[in-house]
N, C-alpha and C positions, 0 to 999 in steps of 0.2 A: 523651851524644854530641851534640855541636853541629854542625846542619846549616849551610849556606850556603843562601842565599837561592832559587836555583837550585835545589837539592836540595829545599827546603820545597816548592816550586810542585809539583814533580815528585810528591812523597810526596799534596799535594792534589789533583790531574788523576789520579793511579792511584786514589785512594780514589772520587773523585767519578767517577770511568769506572766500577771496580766494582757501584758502588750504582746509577748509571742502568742497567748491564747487568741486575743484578740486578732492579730495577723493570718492565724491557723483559721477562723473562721472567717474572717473577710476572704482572703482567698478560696476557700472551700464557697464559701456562697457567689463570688465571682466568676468561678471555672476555671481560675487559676489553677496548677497542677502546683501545688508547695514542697520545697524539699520534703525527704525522708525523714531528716534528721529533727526538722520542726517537733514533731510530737515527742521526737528524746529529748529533748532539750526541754521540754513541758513539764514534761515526769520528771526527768530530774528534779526541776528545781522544786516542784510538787512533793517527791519526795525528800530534798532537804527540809522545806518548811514544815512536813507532817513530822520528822525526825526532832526539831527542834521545839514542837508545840508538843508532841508525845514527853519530849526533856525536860520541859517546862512543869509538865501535870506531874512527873514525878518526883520534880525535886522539890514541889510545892507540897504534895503528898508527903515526902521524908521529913522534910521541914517538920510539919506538923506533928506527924507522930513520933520522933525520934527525935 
């Protein structure tokens, strides 16, 4: 299956969100103290992928009706 360039980034920012998430809570259940910046880094990419799936529903929407 060959991705487009777009898709690649996408497939990279979900994997890389899972694995800081996943870090953010192992250390939280550890007692490790985790940078600050861990959960901006979360959001972020959280909010790129919500930005690009909200992009998705609309241009799938315009598509159709227009």
């Amino acid at each position: 299956m060959k991705l487009s360039m777009l898709d690649q980034m996408r497939v990279w920012a979900a994997v890389t969100g899972l694995v800081l998430v996943l870090w953010f809570f192992v250390s939280l259940y550890i007692g490790i103290k985790s940078s600050p910046t861990l959960p901006m880094l979360v959001s972020a990419i959280g909010g790129f992928e919500l930005f690009l799936y909200a992009q998705d529903l609309w241009l799938k929407r315009k598509g159709t009706n227009g």
